[in-house]
KOLMILUM-182062 format. One record per residue (C-alpha): x, y, z; residue number from 1. Coordinates in Angstrom, 2 decimals, m for minus. Layout:
% KOLMILUM-182062
MIMAR      east     north        up   resi
MIMAR         X         Y         Z    NUM
...
% end
This chain:
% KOLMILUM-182062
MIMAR      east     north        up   resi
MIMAR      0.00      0.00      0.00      1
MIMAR      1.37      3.78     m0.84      2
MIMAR      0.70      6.11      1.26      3
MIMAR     m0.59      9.86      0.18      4
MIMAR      1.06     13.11      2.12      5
MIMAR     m0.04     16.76      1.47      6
MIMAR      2.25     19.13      2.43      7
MIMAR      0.03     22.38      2.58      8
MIMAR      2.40     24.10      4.56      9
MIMAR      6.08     25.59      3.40     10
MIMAR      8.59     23.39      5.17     11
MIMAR     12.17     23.06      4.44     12
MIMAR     13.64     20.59      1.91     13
MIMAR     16.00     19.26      4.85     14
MIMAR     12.13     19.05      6.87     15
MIMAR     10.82     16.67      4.50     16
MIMAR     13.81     14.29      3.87     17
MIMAR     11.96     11.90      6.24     18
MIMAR      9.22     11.37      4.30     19
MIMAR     11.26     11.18      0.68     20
MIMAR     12.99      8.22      1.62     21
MIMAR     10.20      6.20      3.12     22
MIMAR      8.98      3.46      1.57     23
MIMAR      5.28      3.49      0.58     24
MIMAR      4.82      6.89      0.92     25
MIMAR      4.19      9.80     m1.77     26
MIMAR      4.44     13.01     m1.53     27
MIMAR      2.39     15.98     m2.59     28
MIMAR      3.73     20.05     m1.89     29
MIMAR      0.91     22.42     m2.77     30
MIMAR      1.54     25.78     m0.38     31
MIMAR     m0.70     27.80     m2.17     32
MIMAR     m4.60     26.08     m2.23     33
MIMAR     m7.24     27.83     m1.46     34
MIMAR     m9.47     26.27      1.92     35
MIMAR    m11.69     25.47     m0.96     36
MIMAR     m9.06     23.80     m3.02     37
MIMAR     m7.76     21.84      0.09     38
MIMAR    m11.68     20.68      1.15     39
MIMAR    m12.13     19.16     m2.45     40
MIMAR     m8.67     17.06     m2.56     41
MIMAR     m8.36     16.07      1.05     42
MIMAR    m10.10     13.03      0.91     43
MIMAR     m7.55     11.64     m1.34     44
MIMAR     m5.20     11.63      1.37     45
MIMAR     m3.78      9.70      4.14     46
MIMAR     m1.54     12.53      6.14     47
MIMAR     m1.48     16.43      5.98     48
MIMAR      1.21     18.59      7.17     49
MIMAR      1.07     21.79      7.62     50
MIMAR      2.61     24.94     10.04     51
MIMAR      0.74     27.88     11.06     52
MIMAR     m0.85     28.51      7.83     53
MIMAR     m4.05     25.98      6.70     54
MIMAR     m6.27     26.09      9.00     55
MIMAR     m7.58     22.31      9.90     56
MIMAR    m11.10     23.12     11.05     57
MIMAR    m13.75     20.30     11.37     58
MIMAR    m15.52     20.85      7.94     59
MIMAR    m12.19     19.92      6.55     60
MIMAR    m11.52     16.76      8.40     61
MIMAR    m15.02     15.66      7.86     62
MIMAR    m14.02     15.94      4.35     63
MIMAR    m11.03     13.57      4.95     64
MIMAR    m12.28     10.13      4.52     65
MIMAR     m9.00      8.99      4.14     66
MIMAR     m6.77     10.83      6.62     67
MIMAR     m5.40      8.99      9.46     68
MIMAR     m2.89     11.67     11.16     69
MIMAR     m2.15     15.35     10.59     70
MIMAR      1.65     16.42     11.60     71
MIMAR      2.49     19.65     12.90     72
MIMAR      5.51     21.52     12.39     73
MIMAR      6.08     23.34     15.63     74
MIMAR      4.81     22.77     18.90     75
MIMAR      1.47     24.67     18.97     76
MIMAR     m1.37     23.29     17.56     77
MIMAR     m4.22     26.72     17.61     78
MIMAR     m5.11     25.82     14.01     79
MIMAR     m6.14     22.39     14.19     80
MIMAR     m9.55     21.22     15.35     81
MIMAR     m8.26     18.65     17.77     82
MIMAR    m11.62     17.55     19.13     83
MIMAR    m12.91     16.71     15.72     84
MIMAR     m9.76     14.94     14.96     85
MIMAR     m9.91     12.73     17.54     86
MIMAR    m13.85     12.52     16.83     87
MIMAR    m13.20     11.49     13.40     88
MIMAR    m10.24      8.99     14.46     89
MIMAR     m7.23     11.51     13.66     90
MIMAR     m4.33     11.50     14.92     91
MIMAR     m2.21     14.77     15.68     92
MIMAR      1.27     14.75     16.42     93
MIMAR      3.31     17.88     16.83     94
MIMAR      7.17     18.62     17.46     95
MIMAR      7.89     19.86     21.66     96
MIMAR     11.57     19.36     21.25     97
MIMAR     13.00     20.61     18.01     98
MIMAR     13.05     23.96     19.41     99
MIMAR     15.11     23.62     22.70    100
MIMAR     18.31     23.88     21.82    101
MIMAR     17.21     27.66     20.05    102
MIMAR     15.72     28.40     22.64    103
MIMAR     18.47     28.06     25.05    104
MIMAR     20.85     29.48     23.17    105
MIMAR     18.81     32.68     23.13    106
MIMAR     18.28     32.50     26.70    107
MIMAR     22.47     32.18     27.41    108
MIMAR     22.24     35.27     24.65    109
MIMAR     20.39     37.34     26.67    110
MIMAR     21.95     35.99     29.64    111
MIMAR     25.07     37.69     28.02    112
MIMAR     23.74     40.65     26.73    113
MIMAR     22.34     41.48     30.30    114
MIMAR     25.73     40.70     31.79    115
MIMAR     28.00     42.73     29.57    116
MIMAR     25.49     45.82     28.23    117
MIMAR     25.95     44.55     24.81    118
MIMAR     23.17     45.98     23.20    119
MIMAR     23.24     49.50     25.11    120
MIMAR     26.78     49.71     24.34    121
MIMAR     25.79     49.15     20.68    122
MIMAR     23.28     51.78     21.00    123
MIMAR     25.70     54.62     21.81    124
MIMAR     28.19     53.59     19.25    125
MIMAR     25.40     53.82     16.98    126
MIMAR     24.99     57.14     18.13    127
MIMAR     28.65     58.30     17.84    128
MIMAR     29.38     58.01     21.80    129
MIMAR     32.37     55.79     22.80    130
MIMAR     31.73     55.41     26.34    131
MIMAR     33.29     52.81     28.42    132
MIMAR     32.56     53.77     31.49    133
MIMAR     29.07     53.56     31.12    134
MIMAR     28.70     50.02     30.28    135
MIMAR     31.26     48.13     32.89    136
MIMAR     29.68     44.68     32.88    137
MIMAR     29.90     41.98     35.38    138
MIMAR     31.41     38.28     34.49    139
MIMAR     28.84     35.14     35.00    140
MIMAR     31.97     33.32     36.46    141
MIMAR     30.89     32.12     40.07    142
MIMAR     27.54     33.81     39.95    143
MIMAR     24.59     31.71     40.94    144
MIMAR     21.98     31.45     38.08    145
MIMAR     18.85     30.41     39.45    146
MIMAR     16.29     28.87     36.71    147
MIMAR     12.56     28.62     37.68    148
MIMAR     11.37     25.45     35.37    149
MIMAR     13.68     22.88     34.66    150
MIMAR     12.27     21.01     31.84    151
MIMAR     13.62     20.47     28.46    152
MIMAR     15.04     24.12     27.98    153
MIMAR     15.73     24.82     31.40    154
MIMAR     17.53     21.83     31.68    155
MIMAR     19.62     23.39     28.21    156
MIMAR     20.32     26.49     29.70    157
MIMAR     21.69     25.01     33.16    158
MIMAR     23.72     22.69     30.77    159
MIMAR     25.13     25.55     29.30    160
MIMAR     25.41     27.74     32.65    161
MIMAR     27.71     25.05     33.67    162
MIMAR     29.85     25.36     30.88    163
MIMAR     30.49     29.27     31.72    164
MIMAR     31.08     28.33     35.41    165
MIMAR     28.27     29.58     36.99    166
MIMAR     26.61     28.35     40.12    167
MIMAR     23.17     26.72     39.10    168
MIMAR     20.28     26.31     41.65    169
MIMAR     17.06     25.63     40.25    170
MIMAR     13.28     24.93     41.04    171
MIMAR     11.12     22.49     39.62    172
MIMAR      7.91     20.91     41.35    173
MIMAR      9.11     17.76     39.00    174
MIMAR     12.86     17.93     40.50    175
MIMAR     13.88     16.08     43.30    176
MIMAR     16.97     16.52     45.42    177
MIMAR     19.12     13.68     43.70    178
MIMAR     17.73     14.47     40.55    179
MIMAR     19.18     18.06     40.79    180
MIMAR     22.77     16.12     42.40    181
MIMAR     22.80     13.57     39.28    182
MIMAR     22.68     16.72     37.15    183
MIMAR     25.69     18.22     39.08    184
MIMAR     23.27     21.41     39.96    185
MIMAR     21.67     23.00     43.32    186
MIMAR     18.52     22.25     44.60    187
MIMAR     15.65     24.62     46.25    188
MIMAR     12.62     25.70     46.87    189
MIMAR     11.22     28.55     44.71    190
MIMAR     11.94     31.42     47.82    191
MIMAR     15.52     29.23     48.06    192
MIMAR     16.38     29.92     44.15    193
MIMAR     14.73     33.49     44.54    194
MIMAR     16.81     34.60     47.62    195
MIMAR     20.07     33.21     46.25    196
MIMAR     20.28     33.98     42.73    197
MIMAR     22.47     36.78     41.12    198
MIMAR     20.54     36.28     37.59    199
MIMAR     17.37     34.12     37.35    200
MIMAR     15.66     32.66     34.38    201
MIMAR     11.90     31.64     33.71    202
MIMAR     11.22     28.19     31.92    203
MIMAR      7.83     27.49     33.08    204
MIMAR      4.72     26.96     30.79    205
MIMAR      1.72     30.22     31.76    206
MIMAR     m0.84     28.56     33.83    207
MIMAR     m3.10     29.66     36.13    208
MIMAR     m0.57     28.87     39.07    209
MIMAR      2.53     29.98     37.06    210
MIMAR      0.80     33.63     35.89    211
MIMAR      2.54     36.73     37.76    212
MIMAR      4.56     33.86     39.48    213
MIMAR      6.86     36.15     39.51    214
MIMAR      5.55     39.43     40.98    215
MIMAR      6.16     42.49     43.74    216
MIMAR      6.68     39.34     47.02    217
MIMAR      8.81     37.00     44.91    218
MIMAR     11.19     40.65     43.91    219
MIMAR     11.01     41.52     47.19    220
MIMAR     12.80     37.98     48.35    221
MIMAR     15.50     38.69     45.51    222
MIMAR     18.93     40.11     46.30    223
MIMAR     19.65     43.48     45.85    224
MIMAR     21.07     44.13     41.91    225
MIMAR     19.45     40.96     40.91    226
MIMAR     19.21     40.28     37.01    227
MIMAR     15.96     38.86     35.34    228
MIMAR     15.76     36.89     32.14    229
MIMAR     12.19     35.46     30.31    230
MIMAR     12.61     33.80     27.22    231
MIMAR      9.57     30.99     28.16    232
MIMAR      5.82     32.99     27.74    233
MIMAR      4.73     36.83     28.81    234
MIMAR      2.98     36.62     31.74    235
MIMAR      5.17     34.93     34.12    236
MIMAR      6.65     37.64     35.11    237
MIMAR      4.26     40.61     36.37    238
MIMAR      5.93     43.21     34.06    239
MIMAR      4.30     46.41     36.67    240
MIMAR      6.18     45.03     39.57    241
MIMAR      9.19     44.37     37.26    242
MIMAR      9.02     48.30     36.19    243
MIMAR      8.93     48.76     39.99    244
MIMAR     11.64     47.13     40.92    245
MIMAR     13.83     48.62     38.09    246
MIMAR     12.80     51.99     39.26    247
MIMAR     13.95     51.34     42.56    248
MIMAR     17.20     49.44     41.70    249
MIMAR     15.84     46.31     43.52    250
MIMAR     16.49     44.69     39.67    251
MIMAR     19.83     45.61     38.12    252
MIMAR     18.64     44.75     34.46    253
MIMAR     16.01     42.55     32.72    254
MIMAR     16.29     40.83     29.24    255
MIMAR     12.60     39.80     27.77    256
MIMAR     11.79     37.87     24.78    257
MIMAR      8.33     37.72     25.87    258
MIMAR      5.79     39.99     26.70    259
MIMAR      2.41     39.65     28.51    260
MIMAR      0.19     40.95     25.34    261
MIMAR      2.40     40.61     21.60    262
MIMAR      3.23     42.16     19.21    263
MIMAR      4.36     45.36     21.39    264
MIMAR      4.92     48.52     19.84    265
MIMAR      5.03     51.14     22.75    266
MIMAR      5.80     49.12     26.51    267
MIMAR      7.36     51.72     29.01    268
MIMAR      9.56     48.56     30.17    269
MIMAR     11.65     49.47     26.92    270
MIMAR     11.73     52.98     28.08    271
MIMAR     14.48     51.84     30.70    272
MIMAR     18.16     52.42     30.17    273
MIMAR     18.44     48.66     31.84    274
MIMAR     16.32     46.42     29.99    275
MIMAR     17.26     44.47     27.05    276
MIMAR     14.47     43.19     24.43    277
MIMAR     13.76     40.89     21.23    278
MIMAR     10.36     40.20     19.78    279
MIMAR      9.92     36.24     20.44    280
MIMAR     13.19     35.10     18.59    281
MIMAR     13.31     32.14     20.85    282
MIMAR     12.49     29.44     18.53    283
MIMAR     13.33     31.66     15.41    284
MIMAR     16.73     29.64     14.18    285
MIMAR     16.84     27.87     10.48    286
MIMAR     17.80     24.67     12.64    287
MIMAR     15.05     25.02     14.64    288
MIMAR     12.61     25.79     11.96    289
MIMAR     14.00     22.33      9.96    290
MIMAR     14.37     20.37     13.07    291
MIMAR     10.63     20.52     13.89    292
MIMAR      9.64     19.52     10.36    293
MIMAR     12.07     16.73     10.85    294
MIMAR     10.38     15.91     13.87    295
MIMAR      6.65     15.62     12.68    296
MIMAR      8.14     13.96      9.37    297
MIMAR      9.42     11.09     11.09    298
MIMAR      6.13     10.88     13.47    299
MIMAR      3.99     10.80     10.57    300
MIMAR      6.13      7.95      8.87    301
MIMAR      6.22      5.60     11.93    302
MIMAR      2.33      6.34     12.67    303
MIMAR      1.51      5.49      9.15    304
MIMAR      3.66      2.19      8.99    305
MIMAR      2.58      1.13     11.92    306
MIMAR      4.80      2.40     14.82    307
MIMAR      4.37      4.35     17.79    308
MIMAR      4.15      8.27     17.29    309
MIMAR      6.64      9.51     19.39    310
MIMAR      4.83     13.71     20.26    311
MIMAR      1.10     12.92     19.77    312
MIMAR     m1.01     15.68     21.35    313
MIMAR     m4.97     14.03     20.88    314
MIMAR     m6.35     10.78     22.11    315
MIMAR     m5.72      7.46     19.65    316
MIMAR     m8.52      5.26     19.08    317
MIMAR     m9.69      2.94     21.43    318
MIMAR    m12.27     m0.12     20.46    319
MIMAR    m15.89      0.62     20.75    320
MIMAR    m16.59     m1.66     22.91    321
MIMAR    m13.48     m1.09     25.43    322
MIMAR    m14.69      2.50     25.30    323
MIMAR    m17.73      1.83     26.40    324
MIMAR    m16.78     m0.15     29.80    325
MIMAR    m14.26      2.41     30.41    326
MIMAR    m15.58      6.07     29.15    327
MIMAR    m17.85      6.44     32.16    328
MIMAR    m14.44      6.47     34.47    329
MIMAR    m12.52      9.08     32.56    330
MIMAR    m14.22     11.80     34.49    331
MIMAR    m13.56     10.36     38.22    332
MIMAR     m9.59      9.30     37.20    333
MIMAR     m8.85     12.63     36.09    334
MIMAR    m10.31     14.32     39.14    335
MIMAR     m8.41     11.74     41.21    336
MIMAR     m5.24     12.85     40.07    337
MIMAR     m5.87     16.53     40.38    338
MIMAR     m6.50     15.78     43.65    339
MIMAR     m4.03     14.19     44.42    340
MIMAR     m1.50     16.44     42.91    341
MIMAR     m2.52     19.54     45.09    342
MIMAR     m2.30     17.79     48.08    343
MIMAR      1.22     16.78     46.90    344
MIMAR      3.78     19.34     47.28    345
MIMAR      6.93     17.58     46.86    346
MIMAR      8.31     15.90     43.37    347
MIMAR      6.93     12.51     42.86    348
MIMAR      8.96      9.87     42.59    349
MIMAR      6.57      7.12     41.55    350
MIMAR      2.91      6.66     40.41    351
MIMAR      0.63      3.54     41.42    352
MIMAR     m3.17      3.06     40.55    353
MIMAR     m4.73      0.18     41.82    354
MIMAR     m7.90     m0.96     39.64    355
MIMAR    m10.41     m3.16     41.51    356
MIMAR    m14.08     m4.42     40.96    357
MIMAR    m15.58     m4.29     37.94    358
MIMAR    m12.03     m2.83     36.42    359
MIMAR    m10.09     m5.84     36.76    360
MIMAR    m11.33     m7.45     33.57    361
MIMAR    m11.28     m4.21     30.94    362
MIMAR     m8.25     m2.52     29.01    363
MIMAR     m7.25      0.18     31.65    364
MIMAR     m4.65      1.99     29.98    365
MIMAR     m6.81      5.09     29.01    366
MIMAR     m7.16      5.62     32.20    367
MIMAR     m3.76      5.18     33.38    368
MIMAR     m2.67      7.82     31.00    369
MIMAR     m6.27     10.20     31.77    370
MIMAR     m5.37     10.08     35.54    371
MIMAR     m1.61     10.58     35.02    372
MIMAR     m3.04     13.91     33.09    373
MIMAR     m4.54     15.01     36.09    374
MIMAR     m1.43     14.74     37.99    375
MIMAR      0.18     16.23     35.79    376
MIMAR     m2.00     19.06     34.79    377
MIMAR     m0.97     21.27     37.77    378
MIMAR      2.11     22.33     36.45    379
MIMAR      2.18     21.56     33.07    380
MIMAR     m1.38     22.62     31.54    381
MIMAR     m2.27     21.92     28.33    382
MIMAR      1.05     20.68     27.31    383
MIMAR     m0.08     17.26     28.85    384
MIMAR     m3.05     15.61     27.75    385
MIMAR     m4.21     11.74     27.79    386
MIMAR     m1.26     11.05     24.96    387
MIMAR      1.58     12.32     25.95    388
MIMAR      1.24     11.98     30.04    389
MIMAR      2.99      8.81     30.47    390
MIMAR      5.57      9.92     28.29    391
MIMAR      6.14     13.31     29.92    392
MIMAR      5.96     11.42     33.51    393
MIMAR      9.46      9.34     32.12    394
MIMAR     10.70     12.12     30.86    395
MIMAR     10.23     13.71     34.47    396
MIMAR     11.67     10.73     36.14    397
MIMAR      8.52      9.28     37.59    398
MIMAR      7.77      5.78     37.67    399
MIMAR      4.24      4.65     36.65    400
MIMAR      2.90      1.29     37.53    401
MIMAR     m0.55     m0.01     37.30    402
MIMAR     m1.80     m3.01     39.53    403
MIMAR     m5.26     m4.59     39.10    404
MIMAR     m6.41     m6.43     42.30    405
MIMAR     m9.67     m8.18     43.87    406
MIMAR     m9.59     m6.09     46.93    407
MIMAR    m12.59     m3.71     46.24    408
MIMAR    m12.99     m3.01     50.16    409
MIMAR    m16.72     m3.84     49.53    410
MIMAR    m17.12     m1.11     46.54    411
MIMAR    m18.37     m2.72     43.01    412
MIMAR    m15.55     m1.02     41.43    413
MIMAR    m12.34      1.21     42.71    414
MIMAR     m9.94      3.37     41.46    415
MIMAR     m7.09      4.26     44.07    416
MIMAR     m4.00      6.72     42.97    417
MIMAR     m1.01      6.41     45.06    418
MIMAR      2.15      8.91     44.78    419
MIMAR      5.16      8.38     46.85    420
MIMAR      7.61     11.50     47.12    421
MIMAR     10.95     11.43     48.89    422
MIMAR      8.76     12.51     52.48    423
MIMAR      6.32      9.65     51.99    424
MIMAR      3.27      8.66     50.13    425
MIMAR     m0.19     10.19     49.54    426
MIMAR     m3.56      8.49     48.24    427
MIMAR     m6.72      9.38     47.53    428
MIMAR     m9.50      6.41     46.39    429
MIMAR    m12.71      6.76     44.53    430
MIMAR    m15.81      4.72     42.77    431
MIMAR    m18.59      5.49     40.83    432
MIMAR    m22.12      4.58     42.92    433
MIMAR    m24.79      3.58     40.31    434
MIMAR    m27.52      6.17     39.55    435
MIMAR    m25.21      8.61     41.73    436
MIMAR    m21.78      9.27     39.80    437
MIMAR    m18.30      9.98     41.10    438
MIMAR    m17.34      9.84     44.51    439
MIMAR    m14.22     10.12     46.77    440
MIMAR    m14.58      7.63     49.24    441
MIMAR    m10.78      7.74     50.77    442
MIMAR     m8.45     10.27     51.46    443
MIMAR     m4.91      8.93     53.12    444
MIMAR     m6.32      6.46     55.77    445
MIMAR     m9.33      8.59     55.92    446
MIMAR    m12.87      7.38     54.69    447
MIMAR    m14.96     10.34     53.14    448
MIMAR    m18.11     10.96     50.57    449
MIMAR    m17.04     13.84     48.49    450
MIMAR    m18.44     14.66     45.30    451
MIMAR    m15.02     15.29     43.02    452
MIMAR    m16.57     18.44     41.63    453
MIMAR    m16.21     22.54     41.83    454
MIMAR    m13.92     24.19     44.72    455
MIMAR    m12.62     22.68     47.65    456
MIMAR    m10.75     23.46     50.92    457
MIMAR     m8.80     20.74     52.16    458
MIMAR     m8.07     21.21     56.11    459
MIMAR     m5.63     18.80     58.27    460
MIMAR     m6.34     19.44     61.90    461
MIMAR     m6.43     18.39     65.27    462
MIMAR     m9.93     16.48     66.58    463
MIMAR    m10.88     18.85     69.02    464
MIMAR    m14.48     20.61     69.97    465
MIMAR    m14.61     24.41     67.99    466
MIMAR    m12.17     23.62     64.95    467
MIMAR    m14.90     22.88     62.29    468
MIMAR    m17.21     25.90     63.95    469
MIMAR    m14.02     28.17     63.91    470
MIMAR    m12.98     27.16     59.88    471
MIMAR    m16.77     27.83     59.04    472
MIMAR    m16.63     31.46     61.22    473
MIMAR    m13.19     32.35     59.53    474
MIMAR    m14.70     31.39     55.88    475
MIMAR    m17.96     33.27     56.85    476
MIMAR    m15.97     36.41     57.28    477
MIMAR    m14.35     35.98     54.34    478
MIMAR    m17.72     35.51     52.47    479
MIMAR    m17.25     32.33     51.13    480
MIMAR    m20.49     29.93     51.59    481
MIMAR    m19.77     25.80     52.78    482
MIMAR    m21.57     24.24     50.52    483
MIMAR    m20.81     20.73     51.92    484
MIMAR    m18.30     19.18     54.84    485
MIMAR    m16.67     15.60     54.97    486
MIMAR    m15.00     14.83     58.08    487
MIMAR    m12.58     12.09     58.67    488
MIMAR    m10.20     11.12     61.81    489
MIMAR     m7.85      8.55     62.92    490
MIMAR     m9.05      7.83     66.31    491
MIMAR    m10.75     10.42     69.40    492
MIMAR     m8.75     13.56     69.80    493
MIMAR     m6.03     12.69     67.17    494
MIMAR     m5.47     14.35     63.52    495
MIMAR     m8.40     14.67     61.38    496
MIMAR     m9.20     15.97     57.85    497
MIMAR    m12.30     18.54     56.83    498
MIMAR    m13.28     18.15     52.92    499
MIMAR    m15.32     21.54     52.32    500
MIMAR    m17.35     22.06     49.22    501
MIMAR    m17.22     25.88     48.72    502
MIMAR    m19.15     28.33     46.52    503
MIMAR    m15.98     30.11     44.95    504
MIMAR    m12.38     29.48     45.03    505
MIMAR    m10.62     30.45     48.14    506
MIMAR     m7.61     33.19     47.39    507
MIMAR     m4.71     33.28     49.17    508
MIMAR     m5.13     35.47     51.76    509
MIMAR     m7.99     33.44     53.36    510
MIMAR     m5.78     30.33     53.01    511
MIMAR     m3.77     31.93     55.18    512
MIMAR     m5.61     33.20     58.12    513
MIMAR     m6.89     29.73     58.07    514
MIMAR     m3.55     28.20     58.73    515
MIMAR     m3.58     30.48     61.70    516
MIMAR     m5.90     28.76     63.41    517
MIMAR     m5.71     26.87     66.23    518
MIMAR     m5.27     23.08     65.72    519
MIMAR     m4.77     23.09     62.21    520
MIMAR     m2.20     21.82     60.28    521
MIMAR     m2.29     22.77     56.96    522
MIMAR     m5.33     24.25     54.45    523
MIMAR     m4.80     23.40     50.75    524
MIMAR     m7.67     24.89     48.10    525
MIMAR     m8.41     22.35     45.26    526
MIMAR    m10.46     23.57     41.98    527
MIMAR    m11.89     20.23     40.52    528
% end
């Protein structure tokens, strides 16, 4: 059989070498069709390719009786329909990696540039002014770089920080102690890399949790003359307080790739003498640009030969009838592992879900990877999704293992997630009752009835009379309505847990004041 792949996209002759010396495959290039042109021909086709350009709504792959994965060639995928993909049985597969190396070398650029006053030194010259004085530098030698996000670029850039013999701490919620010691780098909490770091660099994806992670508290913790360097996504850093603590010398100089809103044309960051910019050159390097066509060239070979695609970013088929044992499950395994993830603070080491009941005799891997995505989702967003997770979890060093056992602990089926971390293991359990949906039915060595749904205040205290009336009097002031309590305790008088079902999400500040309270341990808010 010969395969058919459109290329609608331009890629790079280098890009598509993959896919000219594959056997059974042809190859069309047509960069110019019209979305009408590309709806009439796509059925004759068993792959597409494309960039940034064609635009893969659902009318088209409806169209595409034929198509059986769509590649890529870069790591976001904003232009292609993937819920009617995977409704229609397509696979995607996109390219994370082939833009790490560019990426890091722009960061150490910048990192550089910042250092030495490269481009303000430029500037004058450009201007007739041949000032030395003015642009005295400092050398990276025996400074301490501290990198916030150490996955595939961080990792690069603390590679590279090495090589100019700089001190590297760094902060990951993925990184463990002897992770960070096998990889000849310091270890720390966020405040830890914050407080010791003479430059510091962002590589974090922009979540919910990771937005303005860097704002006026997290300067304030910084050292005097600090230097700041973003080359991940706009928005990390909070670029008001970052103007702020220019202003006020707290920050000795800042180099940005990124902004918050792009393209920028007036920002009064760039009005400062001490901040360095470029408009999103991260990933902008010819090798880049041909290494993620090589990337999604190869991936759409093996896929359509019948191998393993290595970056696929939408669920693969599953039988029907596996599905249909399994589907009603995907929505309590997910919420398990979101969980179980905020309760979680330290890097996991290892990953076991125990099946029991009425899933000990069905294909369970879907939900392996679906509940792994809820672990995972915390700190890595939409970058992990019920593809990829087990194959990000490796590549984070954590070990997942799935056991399928007969001990049901009088449930008709049960789903328990287990995490072990370097200070011990966590669990949280749950079923789904018959006419009554998802429930949590164990927390730790606690036995609870919590609907896995909307926001959630998680509360480890001492069993003693006036706790639970002085969490509800606390929350009352701070005008947020119970809308259900689970209690759970060890024995009389020993530690307990409150699960509280809450009418909005509870910020900071009240997490706080809880933690103040008498008898308690430690408050955690949960969004499910």
């Amino acid at each position: 059989m010969v395969y058919q792949i459109l290329v609608s996209d331009p890629l790079s002759e280098d890009g598509i070498q993959p896919l000219r010396k594959a056997d059974g495959v042809e190859i069309t290039i047509q960069t110019a069709l019209t979305p009408e042109q590309l709806a009439e021909k796509i059925h004759e086709y068993d792959a597409l390719l494309v960039r940034s350009q064609t635009q893969v709504t659902r009318d088209l792959i409806s169209k595409a009786t034929n198509l059986k994965v769509i590649g890529r060639a870069g790591v976001g995928v904003d232009n292609i329909d993937l819920e009617a993909a995977t409704e229609f049985g397509v696979l995607v597969v996109n390219a994370p990696d082939g833009n790490t190396n560019s990426a890091a070398e722009h960061t150490m650029a910048m990192i550089m540039s910042l250092a030495r006053n490269i481009p303000q030194a430029f500037h004058a010259l450009k201007h007739n002014k041949w000032d030395r004085k003015s642009y005295v530098g400092v050398e990276l030698k025996n400074k301490t770089l501290g990198v916030v996000g150490l996955g595939r670029i961080g990792a690069e850039v603390a590679f590279r920080a090495k090589g100019q013999r700089m001190n590297v701490k760094a902060y990951d919620p993925f990184l463990t102690e002897e992770k960070a010691k096998k990889m000849g780098i310091g270890y720390g909490t966020l405040e830890e890399v914050l407080q010791s770091a003479d430059f510091i660099t962002v590589h974090t994806p922009l979540l919910k949790e990771t937005k303005h992670l860097i704002n006026q508290k997290a300067f304030e913790q910084m050292k005097d003359g600090v230097q700041i360097v973003n080359c991940a996504r706009g928005g990390i850093i909070d670029e008001e307080a970052l103007y702020q603590a220019i202003v006020t010398k707290k920050v000795a100089g800042a180099a940005l790739d990124v902004f918050e809103e792009e393209p920028i044309t007036d920002h009064k960051l760039l009005e400062l003498p001490e901040v360095i910019a470029t408009p999103h050159l991260g990933a902008s390097t010819k090798e880049a640009q041909e290494n993620v066509a090589i990337d999604v060239s190869k991936d759409v070979v093996t896929f359509l030969t019948g191998g393993l695609a290595r970056n696929p970013v939408n669920l693969p088929s599953v039988p029907k009838e596996v599905m249909n044992k399994i589907e009603p499950y995907f929505h309590l395994s997910e919420k398990l592992g979101i969980f179980l993830t905020n309760l979680t603070q330290e890097a996991m080491e290892e990953v076991n879900i125990y099946y029991a009941g009425d899933l000990t005799d069905v294909e369970v891997s879907p939900l392996t990877r679906n509940t792994v995505k809820g672990l995972l989702k915390r700190h890595l967003g939409d970058h992990v999704n019920d593809v990829n997770a087990t194959y990000l979890a490796e590549k984070k060093g954590i070990t997942i293992n799935e056991h399928k056992t007969s001990s049901s602990k009088g449930f008709t089926n049960l789903l328990t997630v287990e995490v072990r971390t370097n200070l011990g293991t966590r669990s949280v359990a749950g079923t789904l009752l018959n006419g009554l949906g998802a429930r949590l039915v164990k927390v730790d060595d606690y036995s609870v009835d919590v609907i896995p749904e909307g926001h959630m205040v998680f509360v480890r205290h001492k069993d003693q009379p006036g706790a639970i009336g002085r969490v509800g009097t606390l929350l009352a002031k701070e005008l947020v309505n119970i809308a259900t309590m689970q209690v759970g305790r060890s024995n009389v008088g020993g530690d307990a847990i409150m699960i509280l079902t809450v009418d909005k999400h509870l910020e900071k500040e009240g997490l706080e004041q809880l933690k103040q309270l008498s008898d308690i341990y430690g408050v955690t808010a949960i969004d499910l």
